[in-house]
C-alpha positions in Angstrom: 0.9 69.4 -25.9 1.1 66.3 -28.0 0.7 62.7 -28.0 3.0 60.5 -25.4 4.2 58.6 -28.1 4.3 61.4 -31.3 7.8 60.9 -31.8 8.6 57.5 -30.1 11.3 56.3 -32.9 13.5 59.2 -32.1 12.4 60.9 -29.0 11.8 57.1 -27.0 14.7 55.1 -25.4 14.7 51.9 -23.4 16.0 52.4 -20.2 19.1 50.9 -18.2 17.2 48.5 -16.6 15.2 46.3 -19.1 16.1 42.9 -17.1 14.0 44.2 -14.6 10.9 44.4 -17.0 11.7 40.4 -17.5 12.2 39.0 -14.6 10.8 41.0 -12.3 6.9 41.3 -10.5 5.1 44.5 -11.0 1.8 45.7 -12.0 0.9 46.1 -15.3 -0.8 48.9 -15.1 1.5 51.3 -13.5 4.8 49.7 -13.5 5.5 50.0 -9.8 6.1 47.3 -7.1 4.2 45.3 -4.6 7.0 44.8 -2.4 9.3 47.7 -1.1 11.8 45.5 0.8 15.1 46.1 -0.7 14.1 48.8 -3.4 15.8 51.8 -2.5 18.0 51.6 0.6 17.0 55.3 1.9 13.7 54.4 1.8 11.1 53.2 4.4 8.9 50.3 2.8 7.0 50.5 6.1 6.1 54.1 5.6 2.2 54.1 5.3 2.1 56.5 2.3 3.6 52.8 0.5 1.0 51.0 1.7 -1.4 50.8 -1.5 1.7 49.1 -3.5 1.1 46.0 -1.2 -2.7 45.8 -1.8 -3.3 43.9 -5.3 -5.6 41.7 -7.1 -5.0 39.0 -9.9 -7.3 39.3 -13.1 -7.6 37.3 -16.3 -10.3 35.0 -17.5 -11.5 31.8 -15.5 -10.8 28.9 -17.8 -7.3 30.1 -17.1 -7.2 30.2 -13.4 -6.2 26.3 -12.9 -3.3 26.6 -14.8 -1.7 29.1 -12.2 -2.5 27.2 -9.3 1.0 26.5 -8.0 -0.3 25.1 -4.5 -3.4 24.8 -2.1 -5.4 22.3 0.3 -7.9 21.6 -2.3 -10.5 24.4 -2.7 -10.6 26.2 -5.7 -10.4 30.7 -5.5 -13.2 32.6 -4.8 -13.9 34.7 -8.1 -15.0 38.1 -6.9 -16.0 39.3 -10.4 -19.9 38.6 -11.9 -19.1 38.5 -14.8 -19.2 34.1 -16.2 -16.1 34.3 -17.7 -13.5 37.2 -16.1 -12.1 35.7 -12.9 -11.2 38.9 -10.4 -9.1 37.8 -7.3 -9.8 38.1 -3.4 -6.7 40.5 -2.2 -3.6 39.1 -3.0 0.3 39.3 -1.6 3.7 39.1 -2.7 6.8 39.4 -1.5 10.4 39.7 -2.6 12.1 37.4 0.0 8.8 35.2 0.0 8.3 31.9 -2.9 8.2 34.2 -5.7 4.6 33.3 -6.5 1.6 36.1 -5.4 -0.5 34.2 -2.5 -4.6 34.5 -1.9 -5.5 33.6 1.8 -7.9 30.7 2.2 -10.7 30.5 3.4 -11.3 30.0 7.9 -7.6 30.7 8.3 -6.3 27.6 5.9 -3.2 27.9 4.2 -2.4 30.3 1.3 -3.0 29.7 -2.4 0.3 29.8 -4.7 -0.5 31.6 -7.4 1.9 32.1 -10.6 0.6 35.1 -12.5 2.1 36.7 -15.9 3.9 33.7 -17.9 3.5 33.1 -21.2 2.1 29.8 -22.5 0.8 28.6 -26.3 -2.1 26.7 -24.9 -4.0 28.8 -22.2 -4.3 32.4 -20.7 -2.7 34.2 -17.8 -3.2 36.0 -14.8 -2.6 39.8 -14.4 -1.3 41.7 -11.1 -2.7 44.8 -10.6 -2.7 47.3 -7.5 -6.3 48.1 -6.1 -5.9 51.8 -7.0 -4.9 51.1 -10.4 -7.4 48.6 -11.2 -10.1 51.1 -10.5 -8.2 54.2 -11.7 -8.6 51.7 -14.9 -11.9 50.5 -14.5 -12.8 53.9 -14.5 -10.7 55.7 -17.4 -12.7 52.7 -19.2 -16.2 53.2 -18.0 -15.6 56.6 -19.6 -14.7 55.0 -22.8 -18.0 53.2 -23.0 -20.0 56.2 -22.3 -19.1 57.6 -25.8 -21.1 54.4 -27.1 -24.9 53.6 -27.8 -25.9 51.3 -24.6 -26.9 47.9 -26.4 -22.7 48.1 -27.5 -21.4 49.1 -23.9 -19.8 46.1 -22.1 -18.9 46.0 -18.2 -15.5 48.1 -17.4 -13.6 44.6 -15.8 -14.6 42.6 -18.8 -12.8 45.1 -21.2 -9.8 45.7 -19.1 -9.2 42.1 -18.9 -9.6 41.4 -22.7 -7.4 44.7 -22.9 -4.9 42.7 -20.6 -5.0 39.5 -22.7 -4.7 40.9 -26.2 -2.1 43.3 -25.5 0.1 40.6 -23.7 -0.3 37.9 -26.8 0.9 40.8 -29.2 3.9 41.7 -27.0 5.2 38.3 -26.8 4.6 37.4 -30.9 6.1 40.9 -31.5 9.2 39.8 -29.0 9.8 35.9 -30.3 11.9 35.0 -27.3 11.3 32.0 -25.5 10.8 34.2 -22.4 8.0 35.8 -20.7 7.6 39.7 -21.8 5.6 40.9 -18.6 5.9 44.9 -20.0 2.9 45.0 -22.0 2.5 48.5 -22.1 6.0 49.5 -22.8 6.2 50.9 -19.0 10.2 50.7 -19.6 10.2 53.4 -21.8 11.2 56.7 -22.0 10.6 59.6 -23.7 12.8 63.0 -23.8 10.1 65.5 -24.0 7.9 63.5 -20.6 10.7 61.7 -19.1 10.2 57.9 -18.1 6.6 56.4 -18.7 6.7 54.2 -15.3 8.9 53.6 -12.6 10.3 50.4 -14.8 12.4 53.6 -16.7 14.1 54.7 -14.3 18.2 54.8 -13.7 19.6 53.1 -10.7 20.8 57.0 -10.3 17.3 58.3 -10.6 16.1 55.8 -7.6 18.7 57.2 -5.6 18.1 61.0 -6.7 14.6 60.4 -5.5 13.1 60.0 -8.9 10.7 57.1 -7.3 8.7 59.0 -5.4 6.0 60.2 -7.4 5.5 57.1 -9.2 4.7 55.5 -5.6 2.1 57.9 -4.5 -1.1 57.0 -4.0 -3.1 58.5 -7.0 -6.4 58.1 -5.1 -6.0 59.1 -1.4 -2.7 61.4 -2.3 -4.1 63.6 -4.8 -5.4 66.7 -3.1 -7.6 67.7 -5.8 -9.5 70.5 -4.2 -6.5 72.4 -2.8 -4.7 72.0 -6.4 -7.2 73.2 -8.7 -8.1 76.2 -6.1 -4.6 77.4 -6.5 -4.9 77.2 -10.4 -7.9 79.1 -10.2 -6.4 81.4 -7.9 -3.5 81.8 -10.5 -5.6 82.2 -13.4 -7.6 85.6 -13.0 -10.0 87.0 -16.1 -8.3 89.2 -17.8 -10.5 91.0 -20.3 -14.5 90.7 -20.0 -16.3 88.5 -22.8 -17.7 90.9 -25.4 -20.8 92.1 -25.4 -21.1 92.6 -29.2 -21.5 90.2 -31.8 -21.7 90.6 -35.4 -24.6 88.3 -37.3 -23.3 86.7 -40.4 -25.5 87.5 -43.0 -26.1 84.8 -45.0 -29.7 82.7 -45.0 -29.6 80.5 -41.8 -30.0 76.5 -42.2 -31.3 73.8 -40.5 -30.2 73.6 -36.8 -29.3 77.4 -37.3 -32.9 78.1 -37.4 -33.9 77.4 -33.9 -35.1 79.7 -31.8 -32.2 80.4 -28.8 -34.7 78.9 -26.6 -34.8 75.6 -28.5 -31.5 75.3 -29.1 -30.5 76.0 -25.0 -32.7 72.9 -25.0 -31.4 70.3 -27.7 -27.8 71.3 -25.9 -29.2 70.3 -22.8 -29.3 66.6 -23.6 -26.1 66.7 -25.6 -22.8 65.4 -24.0 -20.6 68.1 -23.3 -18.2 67.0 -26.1 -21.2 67.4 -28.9 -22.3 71.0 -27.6 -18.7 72.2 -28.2 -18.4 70.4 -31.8 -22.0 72.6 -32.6 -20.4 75.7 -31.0 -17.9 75.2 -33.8 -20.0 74.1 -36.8 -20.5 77.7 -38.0 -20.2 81.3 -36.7 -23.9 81.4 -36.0 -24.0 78.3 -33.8 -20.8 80.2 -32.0 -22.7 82.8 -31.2 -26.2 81.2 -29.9 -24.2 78.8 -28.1 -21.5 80.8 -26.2 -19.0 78.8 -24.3 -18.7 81.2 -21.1 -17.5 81.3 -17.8 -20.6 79.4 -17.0 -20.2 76.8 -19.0 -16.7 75.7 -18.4 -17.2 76.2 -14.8 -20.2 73.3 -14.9 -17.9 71.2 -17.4 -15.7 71.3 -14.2 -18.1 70.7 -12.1 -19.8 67.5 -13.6 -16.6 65.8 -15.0 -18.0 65.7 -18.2 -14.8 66.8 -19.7 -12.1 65.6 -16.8 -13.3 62.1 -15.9 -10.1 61.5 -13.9 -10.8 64.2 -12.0 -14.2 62.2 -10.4 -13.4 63.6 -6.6 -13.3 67.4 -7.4 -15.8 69.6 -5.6 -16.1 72.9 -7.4 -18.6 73.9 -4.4 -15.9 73.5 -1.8 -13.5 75.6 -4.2 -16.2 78.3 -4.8 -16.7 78.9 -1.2 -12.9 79.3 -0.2 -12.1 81.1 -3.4 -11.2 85.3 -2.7 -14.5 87.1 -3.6 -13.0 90.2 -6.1 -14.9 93.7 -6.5 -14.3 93.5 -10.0 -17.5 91.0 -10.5 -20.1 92.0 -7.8 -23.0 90.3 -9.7 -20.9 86.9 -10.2 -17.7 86.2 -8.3 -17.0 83.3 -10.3 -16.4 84.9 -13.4 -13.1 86.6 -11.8 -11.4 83.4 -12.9 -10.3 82.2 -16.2 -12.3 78.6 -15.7 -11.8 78.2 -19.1 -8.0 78.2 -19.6 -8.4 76.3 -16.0 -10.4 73.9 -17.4 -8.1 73.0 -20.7 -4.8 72.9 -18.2 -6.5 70.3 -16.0 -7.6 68.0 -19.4 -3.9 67.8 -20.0 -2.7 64.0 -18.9 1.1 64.4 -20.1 3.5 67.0 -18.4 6.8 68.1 -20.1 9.6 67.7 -18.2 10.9 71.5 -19.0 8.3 74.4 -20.2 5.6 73.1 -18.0 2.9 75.7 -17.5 3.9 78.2 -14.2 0.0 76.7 -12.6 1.6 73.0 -12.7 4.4 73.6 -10.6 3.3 72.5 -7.3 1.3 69.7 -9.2 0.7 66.8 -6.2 2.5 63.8 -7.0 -0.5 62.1 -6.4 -2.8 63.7 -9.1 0.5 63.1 -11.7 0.8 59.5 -11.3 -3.5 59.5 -11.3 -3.0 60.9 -14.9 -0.5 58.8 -15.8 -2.1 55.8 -14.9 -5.0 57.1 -16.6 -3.1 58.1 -19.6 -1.7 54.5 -20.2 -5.3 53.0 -20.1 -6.7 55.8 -22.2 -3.9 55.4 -25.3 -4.7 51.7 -25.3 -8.0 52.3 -25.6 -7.4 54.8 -28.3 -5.4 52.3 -30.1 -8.0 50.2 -30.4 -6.4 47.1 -29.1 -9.5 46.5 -27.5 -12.9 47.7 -26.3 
């Protein structure tokens, strides 16, 4: 369905609010508020399904931490993190009518800590904001990273993202050369004609009051209704011809791997990621054969997350047992349902704005912003920026 960014010179504008992305607070993962007080005038910042914007934490590196200190009784912030040199925040607060700075309670009910986060300065570091949600949804789209490396070159998930963090804002602000702060560090304020707006930050004042908002502010954690979303793909996605029974050997001499009993091989794919038995299945024709990708096997890639890591709270065994049982497949139910066009749908992180797939209509708008979110981590990542 191609890359977010395939065509960003001519398919990519910036959008009518860029000031905001200056001078405004928001997190730098998703783009979206902590502070609904004065947003949108038809909507209710109290409403609980808001609630996650208000819960953040401040991340950066520790040597920097003094330098953001705006104001406390004496004691120095309690560093969550265990890793020497990332500091990770107690929960934080901000608010639009408050000091402008994000505040850390103290400790036996003393007065807050002022904290200034995100400004740009030569000689040290900064702090970033992040929402809870995010910061794991990040954590995690990260972990996953990692896993594709040998273990003595793995390094813990908050220890990336906050090098990820640092690197990518030094770059923004050389690549700007303004004297001012530039706090989007993933270009959130873009937009792109074939997705629409990469964050909240993109959006018209006209979208805001057209509703536009709302599924950039819902929780893509608690709000995403997994389960009852991929049933009704499944349920939308019946098998329509049987696999083939025959197969046609090549007949050339077999070599190397080729050679392995069926056995064998069922073994040696055993202990292969998910990602390397599908490169063998399509090494040679051979290989194809031995190692069928059927029903089976996409319905376990489901299962185990191996190949939809932002999909960690999916329970295929909940889905089995409230899926329709067809007569077509009395020996196997399961393979009634096309789990592998299923499975490549739900891999798909970026959703056109027009000729979206007829499954993806009714798509939560809390699994959408999950993949976004996940999306923006996973194309830094890619970049190689860092980690």
């Amino acid at each position: 369905m191609g890359n977010y960014f395939s065509s960003r010179d001519k398919d990519e504008w910036k959008s009518d609010v860029p000031h905001a992305t200056q001078t405004g607070t928001f997190c730098v993962v998703c783009g979206g508020p902590f502070d609904l007080e004065g947003e949108v005038s038809n909507m209710d910042p109290k409403d609980p399904k808001f609630e996650w914007l208000y819960h953040l934490r401040l991340v950066g590196r520790v040597e920097d931490v003094e330098h953001h200190v705006v104001a406390s009784t004496g004691y120095s912030l309690n560093n969550l993190s265990d890793l020497p040199e990332v500091f990770l925040s107690e929960p934080a607060s901000f608010r639009l009518t408050g000091s402008g700075y994000f505040h850390i309670g103290g400790p036996n009910g003393q007065d807050d800590v002022w904290v200034d986060a995100l400004y740009y300065a030569p000689d040290h570091g900064t702090l970033f904001p992040l929402h809870d949600v995010c910061l794991a949804t990040s954590c995690r789209a990260i972990e996953h990273h990692q896993s594709r490396k040998e273990d003595y070159n793995r390094k813990p998930a908050l220890e990336i993202l906050a090098g990820l963090l640092s690197t990518s804002f030094i770059q923004r602000q050389q690549q700007d050369g303004s004297d001012g702060t530039v706090k989007d560090i993933f270009h959130l304020s873009t937009s792109c004609s074939t997705y629409g707006p990469r964050s909240v930050l993109a959006l018209s004042g006209l979208d805001h009051w057209d509703g536009g908002y709302e599924k950039f502010y819902t929780n893509p954690i608690e709000q995403a209704d997994t389960n009852a979303f991929v049933q009704r793909i499944l349920e939308s996605s019946p098998r329509t011809k049987s696999e083939s029974k025959f197969v046609q050997i090549p007949s050339r001499t077999h070599r190397e791997i080729e050679c392995l009993p069926k056995e064998l091989l069922d073994v040696v794919c055993s202990y292969l990621p998910v990602p390397s038995v599908i490169a063998l299945h399509q090494t040679s024709k051979l290989l194809a054969l031995q190692i069928p990708l059927d029903a089976n096997f996409w319905q376990n890639t489901l299962g185990d997350g191996s190949l939809h890591p932002h999909i960690w709270d999916l329970d295929t065994k909940c889905i089995e047992k409230q899926l329709p049982r067809p007569e077509v497949t009395p020996f196997d139910p399961m393979t009634a349902w096309d789990w592998r066009s299923v499975a490549k749908l739900l891999a798909t992180k970026h959703f056109p704005i027009n000729g979206c797939d007829d499954r993806l209509v009714d798509m939560p708008d809390g699994f959408w912003n999950r993949c976004r979110i996940w999306a923006i981590v996973e194309e830094v990542l890619r970049e190689g920026v860092f980690g």
